[in-house]
C-alpha positions, 0 to 999 in steps of 0.5 A: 555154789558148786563152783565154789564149795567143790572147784573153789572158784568165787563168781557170782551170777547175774540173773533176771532182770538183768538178763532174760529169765532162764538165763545165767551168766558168771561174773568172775573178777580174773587178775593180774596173779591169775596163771594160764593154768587158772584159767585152764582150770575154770574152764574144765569147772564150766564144762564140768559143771554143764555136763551135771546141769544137762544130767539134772545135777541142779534141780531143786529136788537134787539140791539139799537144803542148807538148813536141813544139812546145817542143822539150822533153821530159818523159820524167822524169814517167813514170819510177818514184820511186826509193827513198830 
């Protein structure tokens, strides 16, 4: 979300099963209009946004809960399915 929200670049992550657990990879999708300074910009965003993970900036209690902050509560989600 970081990447996203405050470097504004799109990549999903790929996580276990696919890989082994406690490791993640980005997927980023580069093209054609993508520019040298692009690129040089996304790596500055990686180092960046290791420094923060090695610093603890990524632990869940550092990480606000996006129901708390929208003001939007998902309780639905831990409610049982009901039968047809």
């Amino acid at each position: 979300m970081d990447l996203r929200e405050n470097y504004k670049i799109f990549c999903s992550i790929v996580v276990y099963p696919v890989i082994p657990k406690g490791h993640i990879i980005y997927r980023l999708i580069p093209t054609a209009v993508h520019t040298d300074d692009d690129i040089q910009q996304t790596l500055e965003a990686f180092s960046e946004t290791k420094k923060k993970l090695d610093a603890g900036a990524y632990k869940v209690d550092n990480i606000p809960d996006m129901a708390e902050v929208t003001g939007k509560r998902f309780d639905y989600i831990l409610e049982k399915p009901r039968n047809k």
